[in-house]
N, C-alpha and C positions, 0 to 999 in steps of 0.2 A: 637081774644083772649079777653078773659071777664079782665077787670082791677078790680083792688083792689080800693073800695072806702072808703079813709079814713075818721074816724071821725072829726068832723069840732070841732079845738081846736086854743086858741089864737095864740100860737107859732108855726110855721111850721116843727114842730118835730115829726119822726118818731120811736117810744122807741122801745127796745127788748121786751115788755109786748103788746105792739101793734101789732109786729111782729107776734106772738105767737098768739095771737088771730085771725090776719090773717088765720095762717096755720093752727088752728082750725075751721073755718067759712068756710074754702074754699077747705080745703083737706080731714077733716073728724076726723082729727087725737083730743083725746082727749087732754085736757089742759096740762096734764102732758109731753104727746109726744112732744107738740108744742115747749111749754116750754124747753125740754130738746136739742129737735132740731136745734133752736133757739141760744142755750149758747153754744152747740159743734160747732156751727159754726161757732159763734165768737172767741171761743177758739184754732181752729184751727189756723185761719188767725191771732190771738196774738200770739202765738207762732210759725209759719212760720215766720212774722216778728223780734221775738224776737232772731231766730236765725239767723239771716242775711238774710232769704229769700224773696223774689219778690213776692207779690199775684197777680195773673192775672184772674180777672174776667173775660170774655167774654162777648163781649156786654155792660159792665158798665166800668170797666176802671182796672185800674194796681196800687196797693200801694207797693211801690218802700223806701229801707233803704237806705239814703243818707248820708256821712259822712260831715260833714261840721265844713273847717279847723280852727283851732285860729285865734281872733279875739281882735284887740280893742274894747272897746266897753267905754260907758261914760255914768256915772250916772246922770238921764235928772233933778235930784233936784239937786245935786251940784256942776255936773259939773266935777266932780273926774273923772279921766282913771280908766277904771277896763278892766282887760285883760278876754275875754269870750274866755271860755275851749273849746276843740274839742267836736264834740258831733255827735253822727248819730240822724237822725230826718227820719220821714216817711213823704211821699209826695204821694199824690194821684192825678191821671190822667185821668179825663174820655173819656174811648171810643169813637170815631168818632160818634158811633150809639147812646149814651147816652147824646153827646152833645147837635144834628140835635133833638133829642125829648124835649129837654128844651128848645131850643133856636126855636123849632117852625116848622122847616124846613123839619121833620119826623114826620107824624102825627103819635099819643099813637096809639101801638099795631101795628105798620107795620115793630118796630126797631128787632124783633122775624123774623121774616118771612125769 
């Protein structure tokens, strides 16, 4: 499997604009398509989430709505109790297969197969 080689930039960050020019360079599809491709997909997985659902990639991992209970909490300049509200939070898991390819143990392009 041919990998994506990204361009070499200070911070190791991957944009939605990078994304899109991937799937422009590499699938054929015009900027406009990429682009759109690109924001539906995030907009899916925002709103799966935002309705209490589970995203389960395959292969990369699971972003999971956790609810997490009341809490003390303490202001670290004064030292004051402030009581922190209940809140869901999102939590991401990666795959056994996504792990083994960062941590070395899967060589790139075998975690497919």
């Amino acid at each position: 499997m041919e990998r994506a080689i990204l361009p070499s930039i200070e911070t190791p960050t991957l944009t939605k604009a990078e994304l899109a020019d991937l799937l422009f360079e590499r699938l054929g599809l015009n900027k406009r398509e990429s682009k759109d491709m690109v924001e539906a997909f995030f907009e899916i997985i925002h709103a799966s989430l935002v309705n209490g659902e589970d995203v389960k990639l395959s292969g990369y991992g699971n972003f999971q709505i956790r609810r997490k209970a009341p809490r003390p909490g303490r202001n670290p300049r004064t030292g004051e109790a402030i009581p922190i509200k209940a809140r869901n939070v999102v939590t991401f898991h990666a795959s056994h297969k996504l792990k083994g390819v960062v941590q070395g143990d899967i060589p790139a392009g075998e975690e497919f197969e």
